[in-house]
DRENMI-414445 format. One record per residue: residue number from 0; x, y, z of N, C-alpha, C in turn. Coordinates in pm, 1 decimal, always signed. Each point is the difference from the previous one (the first is absolute). Layout:
residues N
+-----+----------+----------+----------+----------+----------+----------+----------+----------+----------+
!  nr !      nc1 !      nc2 !      nc3 !     cac1 !     cac2 !     cac3 !      cc1 !      cc2 !      cc3 !
+-----+----------+----------+----------+----------+----------+----------+----------+----------+----------+
! NUM !        X !        Y !        Z !        X !        Y !        Z !        X !        Y !        Z !
...
+-----+----------+----------+----------+----------+----------+----------+----------+----------+----------+
END
This chain:
residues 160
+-----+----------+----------+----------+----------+----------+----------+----------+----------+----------+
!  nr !      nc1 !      nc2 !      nc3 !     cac1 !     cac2 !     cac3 !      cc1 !      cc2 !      cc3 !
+-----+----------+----------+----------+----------+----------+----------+----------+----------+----------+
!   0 !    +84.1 !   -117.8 !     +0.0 !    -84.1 !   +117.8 !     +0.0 !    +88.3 !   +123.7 !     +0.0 !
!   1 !    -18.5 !   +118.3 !    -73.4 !    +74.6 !   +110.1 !     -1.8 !     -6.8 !    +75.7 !   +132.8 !
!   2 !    +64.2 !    +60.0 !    -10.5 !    +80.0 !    +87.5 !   +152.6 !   -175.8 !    +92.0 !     +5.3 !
!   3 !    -64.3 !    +74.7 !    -88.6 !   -103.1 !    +68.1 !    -64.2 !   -101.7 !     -1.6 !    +94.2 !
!   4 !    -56.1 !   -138.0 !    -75.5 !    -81.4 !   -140.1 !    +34.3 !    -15.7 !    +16.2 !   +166.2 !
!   5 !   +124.2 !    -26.2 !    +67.1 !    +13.3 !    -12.9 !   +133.8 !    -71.8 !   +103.2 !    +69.1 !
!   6 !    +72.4 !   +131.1 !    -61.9 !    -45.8 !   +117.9 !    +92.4 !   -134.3 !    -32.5 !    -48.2 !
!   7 !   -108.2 !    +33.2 !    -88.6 !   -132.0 !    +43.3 !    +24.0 !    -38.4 !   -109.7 !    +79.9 !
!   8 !    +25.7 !   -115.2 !     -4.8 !    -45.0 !    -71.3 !   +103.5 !    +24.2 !     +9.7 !   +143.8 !
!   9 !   +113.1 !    +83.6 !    +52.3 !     +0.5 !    +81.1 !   +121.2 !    -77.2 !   +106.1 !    -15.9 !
!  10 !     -9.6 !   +107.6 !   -115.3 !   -100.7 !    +65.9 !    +34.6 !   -157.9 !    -26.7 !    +20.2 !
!  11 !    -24.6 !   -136.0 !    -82.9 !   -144.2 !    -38.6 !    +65.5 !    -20.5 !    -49.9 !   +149.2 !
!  12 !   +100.9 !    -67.6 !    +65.9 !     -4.8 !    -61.0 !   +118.5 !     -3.2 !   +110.8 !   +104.7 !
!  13 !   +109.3 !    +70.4 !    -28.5 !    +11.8 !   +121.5 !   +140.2 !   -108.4 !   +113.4 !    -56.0 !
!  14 !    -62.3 !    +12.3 !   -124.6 !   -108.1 !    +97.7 !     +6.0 !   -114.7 !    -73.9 !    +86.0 !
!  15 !     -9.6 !   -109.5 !    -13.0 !   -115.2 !    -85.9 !    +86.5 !    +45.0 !    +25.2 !   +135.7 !
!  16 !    +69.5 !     +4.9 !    +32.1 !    +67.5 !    -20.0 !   +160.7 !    -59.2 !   +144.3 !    +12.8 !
!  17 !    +61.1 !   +138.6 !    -82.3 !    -33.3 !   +138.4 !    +54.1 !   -153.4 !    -26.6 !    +28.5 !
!  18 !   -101.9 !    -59.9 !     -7.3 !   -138.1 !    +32.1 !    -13.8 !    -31.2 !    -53.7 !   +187.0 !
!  19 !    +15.6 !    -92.9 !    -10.9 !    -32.2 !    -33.2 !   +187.2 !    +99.1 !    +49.1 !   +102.8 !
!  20 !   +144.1 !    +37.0 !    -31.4 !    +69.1 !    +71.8 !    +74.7 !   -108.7 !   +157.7 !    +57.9 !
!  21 !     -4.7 !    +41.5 !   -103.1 !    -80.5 !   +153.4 !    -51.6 !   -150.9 !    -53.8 !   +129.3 !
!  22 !    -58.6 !    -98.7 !    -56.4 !   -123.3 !     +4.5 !    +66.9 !    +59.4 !     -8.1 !   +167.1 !
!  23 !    +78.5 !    -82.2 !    +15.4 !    -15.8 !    -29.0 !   +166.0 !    +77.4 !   +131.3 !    +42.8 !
!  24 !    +62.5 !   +107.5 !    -95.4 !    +68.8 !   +118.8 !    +72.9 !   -107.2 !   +109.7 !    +47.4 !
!  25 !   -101.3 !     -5.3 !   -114.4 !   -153.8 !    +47.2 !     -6.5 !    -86.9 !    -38.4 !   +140.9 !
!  26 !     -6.3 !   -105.3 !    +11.9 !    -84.4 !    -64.3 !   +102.7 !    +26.5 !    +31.2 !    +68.3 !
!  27 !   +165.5 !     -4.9 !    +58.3 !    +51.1 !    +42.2 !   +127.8 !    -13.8 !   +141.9 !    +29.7 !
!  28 !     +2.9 !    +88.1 !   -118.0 !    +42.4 !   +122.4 !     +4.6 !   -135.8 !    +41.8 !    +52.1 !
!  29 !   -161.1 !    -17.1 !    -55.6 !    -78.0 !    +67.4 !     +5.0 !    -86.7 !    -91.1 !   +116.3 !
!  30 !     +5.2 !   -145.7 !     -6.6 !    -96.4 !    -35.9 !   +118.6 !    +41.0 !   -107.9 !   +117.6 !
!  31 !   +146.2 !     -3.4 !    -18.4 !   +119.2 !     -2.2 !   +125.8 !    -28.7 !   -198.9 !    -22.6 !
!  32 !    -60.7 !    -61.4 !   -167.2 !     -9.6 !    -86.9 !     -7.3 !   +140.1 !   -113.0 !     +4.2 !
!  33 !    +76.5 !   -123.1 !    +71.9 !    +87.3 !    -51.4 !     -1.7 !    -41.3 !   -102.2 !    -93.3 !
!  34 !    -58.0 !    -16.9 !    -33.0 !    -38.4 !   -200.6 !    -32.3 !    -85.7 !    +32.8 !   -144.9 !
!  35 !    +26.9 !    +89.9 !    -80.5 !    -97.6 !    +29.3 !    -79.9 !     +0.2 !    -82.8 !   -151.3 !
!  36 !   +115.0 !    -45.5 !    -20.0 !    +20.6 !   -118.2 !    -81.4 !    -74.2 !   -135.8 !    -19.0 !
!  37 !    -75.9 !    -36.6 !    -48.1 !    -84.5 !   -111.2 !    +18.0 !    +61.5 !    -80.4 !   -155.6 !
!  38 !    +32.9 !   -177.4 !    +74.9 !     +1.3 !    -65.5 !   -162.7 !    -77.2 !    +29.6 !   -106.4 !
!  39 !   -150.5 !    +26.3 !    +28.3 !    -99.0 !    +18.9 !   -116.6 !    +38.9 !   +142.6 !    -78.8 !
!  40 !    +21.3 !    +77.1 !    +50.9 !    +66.0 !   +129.7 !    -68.5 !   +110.8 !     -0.3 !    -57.0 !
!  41 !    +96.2 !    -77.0 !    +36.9 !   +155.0 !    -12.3 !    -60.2 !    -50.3 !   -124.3 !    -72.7 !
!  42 !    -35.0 !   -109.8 !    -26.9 !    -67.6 !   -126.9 !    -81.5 !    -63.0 !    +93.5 !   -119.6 !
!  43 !   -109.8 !    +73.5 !    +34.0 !    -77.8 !   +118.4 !   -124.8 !    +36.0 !    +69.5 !    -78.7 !
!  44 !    +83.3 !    +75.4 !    +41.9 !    +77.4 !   +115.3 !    -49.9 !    +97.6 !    -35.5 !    -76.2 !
!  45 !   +101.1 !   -153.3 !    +75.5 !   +110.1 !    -17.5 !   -111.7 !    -72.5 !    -86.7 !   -113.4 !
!  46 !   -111.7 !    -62.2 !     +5.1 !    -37.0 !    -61.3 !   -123.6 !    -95.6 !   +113.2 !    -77.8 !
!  47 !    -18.7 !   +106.7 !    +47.7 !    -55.3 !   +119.5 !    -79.7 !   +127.1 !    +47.0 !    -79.5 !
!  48 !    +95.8 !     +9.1 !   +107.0 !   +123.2 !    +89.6 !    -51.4 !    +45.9 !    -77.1 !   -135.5 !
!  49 !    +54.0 !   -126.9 !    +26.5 !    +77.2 !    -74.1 !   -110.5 !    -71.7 !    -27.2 !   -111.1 !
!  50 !   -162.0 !    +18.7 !    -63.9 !    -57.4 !    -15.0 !    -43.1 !     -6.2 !    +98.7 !    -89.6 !
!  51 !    -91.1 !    +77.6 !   +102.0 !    -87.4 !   +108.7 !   -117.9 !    +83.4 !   +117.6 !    +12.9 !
!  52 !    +68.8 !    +20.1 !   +136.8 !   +119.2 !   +126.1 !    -14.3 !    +91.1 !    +24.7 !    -55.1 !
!  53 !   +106.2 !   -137.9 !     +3.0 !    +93.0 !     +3.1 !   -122.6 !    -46.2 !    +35.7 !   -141.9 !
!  54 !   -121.9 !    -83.9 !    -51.4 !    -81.3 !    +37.4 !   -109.6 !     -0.3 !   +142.0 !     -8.7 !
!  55 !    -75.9 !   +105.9 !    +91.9 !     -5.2 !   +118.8 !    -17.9 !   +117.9 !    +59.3 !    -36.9 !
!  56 !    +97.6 !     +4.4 !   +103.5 !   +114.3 !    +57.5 !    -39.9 !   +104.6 !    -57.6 !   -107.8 !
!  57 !    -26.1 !    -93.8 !    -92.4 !    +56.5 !    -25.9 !   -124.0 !    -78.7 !    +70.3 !    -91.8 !
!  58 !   -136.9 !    -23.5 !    -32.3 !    -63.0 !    +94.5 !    -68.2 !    +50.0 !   +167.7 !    +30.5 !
!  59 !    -37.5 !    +18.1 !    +84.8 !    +13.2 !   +159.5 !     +7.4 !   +131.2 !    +63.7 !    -47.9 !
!  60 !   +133.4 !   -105.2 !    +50.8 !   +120.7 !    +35.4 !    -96.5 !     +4.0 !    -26.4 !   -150.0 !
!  61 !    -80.6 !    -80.5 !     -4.1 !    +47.6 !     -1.9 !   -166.9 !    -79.3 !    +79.1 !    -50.5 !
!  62 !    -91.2 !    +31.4 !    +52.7 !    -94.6 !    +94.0 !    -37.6 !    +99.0 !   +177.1 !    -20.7 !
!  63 !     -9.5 !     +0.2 !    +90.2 !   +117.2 !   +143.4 !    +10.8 !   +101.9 !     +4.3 !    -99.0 !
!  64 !   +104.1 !   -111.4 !    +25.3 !    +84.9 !    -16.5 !   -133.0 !    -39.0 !     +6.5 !   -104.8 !
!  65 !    -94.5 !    -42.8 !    -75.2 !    -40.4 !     -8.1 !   -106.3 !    -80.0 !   +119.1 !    -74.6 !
!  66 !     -5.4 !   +104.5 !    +60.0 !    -58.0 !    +76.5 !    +13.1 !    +59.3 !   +152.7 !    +43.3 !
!  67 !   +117.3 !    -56.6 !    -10.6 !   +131.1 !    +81.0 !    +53.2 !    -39.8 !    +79.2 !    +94.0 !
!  68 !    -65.9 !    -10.6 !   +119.7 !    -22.4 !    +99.6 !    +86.4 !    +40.2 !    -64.9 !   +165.3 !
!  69 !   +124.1 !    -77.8 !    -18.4 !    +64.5 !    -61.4 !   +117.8 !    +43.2 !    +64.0 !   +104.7 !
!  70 !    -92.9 !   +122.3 !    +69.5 !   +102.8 !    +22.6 !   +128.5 !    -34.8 !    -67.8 !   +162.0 !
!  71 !   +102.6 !    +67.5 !    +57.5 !    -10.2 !    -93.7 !    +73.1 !   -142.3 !    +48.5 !   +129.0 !
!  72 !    -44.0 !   +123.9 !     -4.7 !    -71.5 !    +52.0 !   +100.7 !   -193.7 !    -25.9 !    -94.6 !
!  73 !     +3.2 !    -12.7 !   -112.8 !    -61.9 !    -28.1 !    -62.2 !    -74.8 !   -204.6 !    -17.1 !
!  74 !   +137.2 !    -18.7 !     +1.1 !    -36.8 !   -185.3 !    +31.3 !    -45.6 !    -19.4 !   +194.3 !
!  75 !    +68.8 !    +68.4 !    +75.2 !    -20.3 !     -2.2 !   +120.0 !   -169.0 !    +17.7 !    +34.6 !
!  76 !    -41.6 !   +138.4 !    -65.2 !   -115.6 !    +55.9 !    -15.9 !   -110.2 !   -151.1 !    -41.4 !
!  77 !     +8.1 !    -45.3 !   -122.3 !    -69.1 !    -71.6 !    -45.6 !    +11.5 !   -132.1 !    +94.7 !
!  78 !   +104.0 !    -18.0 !    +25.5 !    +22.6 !   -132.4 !   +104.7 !    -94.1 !     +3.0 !   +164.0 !
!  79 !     -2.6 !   +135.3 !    +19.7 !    -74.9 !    +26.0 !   +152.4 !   -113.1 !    +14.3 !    -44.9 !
!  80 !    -71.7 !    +47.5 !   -155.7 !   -140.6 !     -9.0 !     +2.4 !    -35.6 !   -141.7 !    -30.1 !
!  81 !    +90.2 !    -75.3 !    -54.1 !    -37.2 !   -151.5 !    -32.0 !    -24.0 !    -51.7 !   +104.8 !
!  82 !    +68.3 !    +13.3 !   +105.2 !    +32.3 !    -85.9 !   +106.8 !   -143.1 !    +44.3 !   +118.7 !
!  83 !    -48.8 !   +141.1 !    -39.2 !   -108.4 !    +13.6 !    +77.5 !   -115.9 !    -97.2 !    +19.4 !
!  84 !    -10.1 !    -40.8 !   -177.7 !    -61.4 !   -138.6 !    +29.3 !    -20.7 !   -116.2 !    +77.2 !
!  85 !   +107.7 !    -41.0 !    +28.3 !    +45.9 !   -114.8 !   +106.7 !    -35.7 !    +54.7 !   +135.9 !
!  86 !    -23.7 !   +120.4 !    +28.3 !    -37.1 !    +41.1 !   +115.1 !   -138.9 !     -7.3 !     +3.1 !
!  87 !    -82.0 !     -8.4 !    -63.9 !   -129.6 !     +4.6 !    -16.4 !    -47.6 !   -136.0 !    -20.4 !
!  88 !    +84.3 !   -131.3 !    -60.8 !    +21.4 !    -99.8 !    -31.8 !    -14.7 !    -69.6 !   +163.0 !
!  89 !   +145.9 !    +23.1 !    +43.6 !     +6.7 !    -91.1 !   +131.9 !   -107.7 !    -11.6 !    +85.7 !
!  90 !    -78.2 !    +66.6 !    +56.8 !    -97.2 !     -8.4 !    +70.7 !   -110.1 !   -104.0 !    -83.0 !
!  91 !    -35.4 !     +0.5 !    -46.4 !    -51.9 !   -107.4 !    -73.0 !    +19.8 !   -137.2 !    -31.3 !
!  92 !   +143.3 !     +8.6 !    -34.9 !    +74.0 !   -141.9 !    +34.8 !    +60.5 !    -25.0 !   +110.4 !
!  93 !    +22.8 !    +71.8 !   +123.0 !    -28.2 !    -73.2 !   +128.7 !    -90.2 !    -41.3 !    +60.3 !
!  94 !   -146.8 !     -1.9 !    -39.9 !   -113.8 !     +8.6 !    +48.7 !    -26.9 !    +49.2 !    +96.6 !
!  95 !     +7.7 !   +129.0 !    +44.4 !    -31.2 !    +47.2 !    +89.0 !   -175.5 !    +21.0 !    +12.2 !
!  96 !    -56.2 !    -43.0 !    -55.4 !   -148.4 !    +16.7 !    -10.3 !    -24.1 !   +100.0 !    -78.6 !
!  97 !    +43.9 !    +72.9 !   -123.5 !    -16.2 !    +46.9 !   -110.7 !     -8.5 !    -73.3 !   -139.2 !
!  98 !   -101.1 !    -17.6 !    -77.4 !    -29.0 !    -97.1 !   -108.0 !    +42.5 !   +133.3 !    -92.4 !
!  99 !     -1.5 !   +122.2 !    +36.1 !    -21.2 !   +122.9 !   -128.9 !   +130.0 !    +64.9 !    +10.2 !
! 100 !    +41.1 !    +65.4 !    -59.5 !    +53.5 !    +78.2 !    +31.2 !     +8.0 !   +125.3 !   +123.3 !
! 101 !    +82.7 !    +42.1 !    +79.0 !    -31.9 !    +85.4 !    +47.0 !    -18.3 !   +162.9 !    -95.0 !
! 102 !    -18.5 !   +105.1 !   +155.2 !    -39.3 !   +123.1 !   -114.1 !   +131.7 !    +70.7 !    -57.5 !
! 103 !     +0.6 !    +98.2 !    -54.2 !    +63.2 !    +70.4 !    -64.6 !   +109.5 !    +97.6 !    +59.5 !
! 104 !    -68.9 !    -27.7 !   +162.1 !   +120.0 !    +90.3 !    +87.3 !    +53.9 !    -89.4 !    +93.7 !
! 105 !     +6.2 !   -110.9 !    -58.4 !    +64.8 !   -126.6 !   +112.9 !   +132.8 !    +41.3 !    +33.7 !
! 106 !    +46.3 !    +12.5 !    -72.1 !   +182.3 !    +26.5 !     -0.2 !    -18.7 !   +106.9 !    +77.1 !
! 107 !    -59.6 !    +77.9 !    +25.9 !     +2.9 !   +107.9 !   +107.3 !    -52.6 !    -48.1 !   +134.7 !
! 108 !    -28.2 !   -108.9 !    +46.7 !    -46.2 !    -18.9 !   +107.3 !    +94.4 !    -88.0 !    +87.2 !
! 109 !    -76.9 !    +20.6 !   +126.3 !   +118.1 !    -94.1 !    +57.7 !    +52.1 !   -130.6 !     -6.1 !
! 110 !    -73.9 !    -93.4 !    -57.0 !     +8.7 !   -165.9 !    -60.0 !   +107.0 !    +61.9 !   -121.5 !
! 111 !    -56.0 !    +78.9 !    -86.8 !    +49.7 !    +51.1 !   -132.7 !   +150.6 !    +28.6 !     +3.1 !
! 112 !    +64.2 !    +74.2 !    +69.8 !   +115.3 !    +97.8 !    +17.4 !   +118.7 !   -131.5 !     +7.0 !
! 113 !    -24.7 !    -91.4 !    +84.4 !    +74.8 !    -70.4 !    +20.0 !    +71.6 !   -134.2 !   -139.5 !
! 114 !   -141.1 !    +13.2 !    -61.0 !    +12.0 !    -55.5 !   -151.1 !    +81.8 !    +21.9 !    -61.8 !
! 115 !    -74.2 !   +165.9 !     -6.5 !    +45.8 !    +99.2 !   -104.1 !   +214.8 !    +28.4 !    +14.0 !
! 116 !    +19.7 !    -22.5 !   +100.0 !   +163.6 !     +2.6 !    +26.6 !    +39.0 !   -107.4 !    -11.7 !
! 117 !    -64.8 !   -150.0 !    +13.8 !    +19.8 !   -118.7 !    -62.0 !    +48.6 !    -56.1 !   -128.6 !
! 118 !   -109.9 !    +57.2 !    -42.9 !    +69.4 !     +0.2 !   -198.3 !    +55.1 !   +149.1 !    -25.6 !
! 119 !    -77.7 !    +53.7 !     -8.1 !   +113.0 !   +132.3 !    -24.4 !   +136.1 !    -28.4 !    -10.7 !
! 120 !    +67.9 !    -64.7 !   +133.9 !   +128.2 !     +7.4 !     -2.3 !    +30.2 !    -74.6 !   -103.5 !
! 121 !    -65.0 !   -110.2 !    -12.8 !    +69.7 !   -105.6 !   -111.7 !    -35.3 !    +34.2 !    -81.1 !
! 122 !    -74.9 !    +83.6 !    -24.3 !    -34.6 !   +128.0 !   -186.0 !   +178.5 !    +27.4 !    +26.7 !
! 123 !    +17.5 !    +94.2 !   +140.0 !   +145.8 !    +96.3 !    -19.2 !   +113.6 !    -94.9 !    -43.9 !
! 124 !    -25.8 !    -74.0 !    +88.6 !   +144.4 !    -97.2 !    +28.7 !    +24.9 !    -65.3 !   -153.0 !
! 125 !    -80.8 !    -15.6 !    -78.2 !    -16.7 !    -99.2 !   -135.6 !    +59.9 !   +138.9 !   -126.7 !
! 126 !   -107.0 !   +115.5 !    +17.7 !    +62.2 !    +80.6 !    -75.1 !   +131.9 !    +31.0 !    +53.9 !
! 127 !    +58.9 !    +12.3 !   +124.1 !   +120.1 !    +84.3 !    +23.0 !   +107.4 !   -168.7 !    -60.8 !
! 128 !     +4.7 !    -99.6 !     +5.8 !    +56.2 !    -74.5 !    -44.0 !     +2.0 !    -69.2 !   -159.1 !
! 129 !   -118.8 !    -13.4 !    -31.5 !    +29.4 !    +37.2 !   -168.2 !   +111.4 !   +119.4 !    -30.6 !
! 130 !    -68.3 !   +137.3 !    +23.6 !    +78.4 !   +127.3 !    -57.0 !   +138.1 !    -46.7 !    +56.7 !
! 131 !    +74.4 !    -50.5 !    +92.4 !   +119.4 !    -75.2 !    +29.6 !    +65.6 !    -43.3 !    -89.4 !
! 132 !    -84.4 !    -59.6 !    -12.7 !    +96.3 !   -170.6 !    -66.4 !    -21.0 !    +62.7 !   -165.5 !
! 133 !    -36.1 !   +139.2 !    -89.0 !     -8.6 !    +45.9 !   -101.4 !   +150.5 !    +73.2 !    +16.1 !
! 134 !    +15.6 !    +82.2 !   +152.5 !   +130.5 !    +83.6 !    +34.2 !    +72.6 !    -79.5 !    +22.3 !
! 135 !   +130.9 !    -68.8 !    -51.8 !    +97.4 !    -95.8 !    +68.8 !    +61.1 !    +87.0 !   +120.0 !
! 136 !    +56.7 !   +152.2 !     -3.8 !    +28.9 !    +35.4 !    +89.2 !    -95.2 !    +55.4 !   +142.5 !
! 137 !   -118.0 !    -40.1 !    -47.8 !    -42.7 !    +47.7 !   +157.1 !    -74.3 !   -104.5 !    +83.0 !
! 138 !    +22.4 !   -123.2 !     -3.4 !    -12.2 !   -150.3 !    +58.0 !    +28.9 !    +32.9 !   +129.6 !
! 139 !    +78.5 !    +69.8 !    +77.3 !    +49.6 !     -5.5 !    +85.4 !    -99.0 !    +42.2 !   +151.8 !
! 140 !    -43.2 !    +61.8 !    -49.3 !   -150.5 !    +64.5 !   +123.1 !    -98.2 !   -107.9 !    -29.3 !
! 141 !    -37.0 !    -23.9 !   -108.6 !    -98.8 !    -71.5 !     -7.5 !    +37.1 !   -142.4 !    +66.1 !
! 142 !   +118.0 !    -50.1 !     -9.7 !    +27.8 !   -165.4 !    +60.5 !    -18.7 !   +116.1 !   +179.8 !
! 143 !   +125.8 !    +48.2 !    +54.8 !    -33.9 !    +30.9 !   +136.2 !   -132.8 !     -7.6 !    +41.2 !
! 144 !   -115.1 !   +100.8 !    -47.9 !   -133.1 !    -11.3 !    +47.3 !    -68.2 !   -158.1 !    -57.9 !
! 145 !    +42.9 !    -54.3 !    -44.3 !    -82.7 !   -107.5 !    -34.5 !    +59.3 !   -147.0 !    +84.4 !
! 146 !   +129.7 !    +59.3 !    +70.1 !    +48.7 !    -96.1 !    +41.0 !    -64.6 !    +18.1 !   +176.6 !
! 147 !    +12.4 !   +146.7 !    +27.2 !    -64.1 !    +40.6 !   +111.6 !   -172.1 !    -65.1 !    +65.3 !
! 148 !    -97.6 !    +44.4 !   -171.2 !   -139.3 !    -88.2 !    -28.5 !    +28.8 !   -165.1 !    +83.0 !
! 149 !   +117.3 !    -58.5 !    -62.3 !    -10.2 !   -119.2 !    +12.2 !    +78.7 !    -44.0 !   +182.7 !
! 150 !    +76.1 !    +46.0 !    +16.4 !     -1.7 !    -50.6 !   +174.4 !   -133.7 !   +122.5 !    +91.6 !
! 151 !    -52.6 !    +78.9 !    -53.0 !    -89.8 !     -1.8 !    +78.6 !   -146.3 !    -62.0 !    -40.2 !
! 152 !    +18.1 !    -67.3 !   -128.0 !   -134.1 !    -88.8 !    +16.1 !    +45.1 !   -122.5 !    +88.6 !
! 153 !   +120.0 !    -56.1 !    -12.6 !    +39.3 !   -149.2 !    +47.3 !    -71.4 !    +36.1 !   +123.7 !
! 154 !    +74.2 !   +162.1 !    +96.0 !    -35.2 !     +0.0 !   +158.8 !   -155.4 !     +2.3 !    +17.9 !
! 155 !    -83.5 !    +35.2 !   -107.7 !   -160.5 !    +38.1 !    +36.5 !    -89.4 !   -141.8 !    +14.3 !
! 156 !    +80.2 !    -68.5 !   -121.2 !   -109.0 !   -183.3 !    +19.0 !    +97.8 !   -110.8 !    +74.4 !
! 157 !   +129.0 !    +64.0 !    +48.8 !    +52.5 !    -44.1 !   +125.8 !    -54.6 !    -52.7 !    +78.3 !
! 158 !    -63.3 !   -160.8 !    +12.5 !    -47.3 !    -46.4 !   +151.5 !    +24.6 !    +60.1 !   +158.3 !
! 159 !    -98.0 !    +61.3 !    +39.7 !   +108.6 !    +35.9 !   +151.7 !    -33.0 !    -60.4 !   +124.1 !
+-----+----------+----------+----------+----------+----------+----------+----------+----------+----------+
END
């Protein structure tokens, strides 16, 4: 497998990692939650993520490329409105007792917010690591923070 190859496949893994790091910093931050990680949410999300998210964000780049309008605050943009979806998504596929969708200002609420910094990040973390691995010279922030993502997810689903 090429050296290439490798990285986006670190950037899919540690963009997944930024998404529940993000939530349990959220939880803690706003409702002093410790334990907010549940298998069914990390089970959901990564078979949402590896699925239909990767999907999104291959489309949306080639989309851009092709179209010559590749920047990088622009793919970011489109990546956090894609990803809003999945926020509106999850509740539904955890069953929380919603068959419908929720409303239109979910992401603003308090169930919502915590989502919404969930994927978001892995919108950021995915665009800030593509636009990477396009810069050979600026790899270098992006591995630190992604390496950072990854020992503080190990410490969050850490048995204690």
């Amino acid at each position: 497998m090429k050296k290439k190859l490798w990285f986006y496949l670190w950037i899919a893994v540690t963009s997944y990692m930024a998404g529940p790091v993000m939530y349990a910093l959220t939880m803690y931050t706003f409702y002093q939650e410790t334990d907010a990680l549940t298998t069914s949410l990390i089970g959901w999300t990564t078979a949402t993520f590896s699925s239909v998210g990767i999907l999104f964000i291959l489309v949306t780049v080639i989309l851009l490329r092709v179209l010559h309008i590749y920047y990088f605050w622009l793919q970011t943009l489109l990546f956090e409105l894609l990803f809003l979806v999945f926020v509106y998504m999850t509740t539904v596929l955890l069953g929380v007792g919603n068959t419908r969708l929720p409303s239109l200002s979910f992401p603003f609420t308090s169930e919502g917010i915590p989502l919404w910094m969930f994927w978001g990040s892995i919108a950021l973390m995915s665009s800030w690591g593509i636009w990477s691995a396009r810069q050979p010279i600026r790899k270098s922030p992006y591995m630190l923070a992604s390496r950072v993502i990854l020992i503080l997810f190990i410490l969050e689903i850490w048995p204690r």
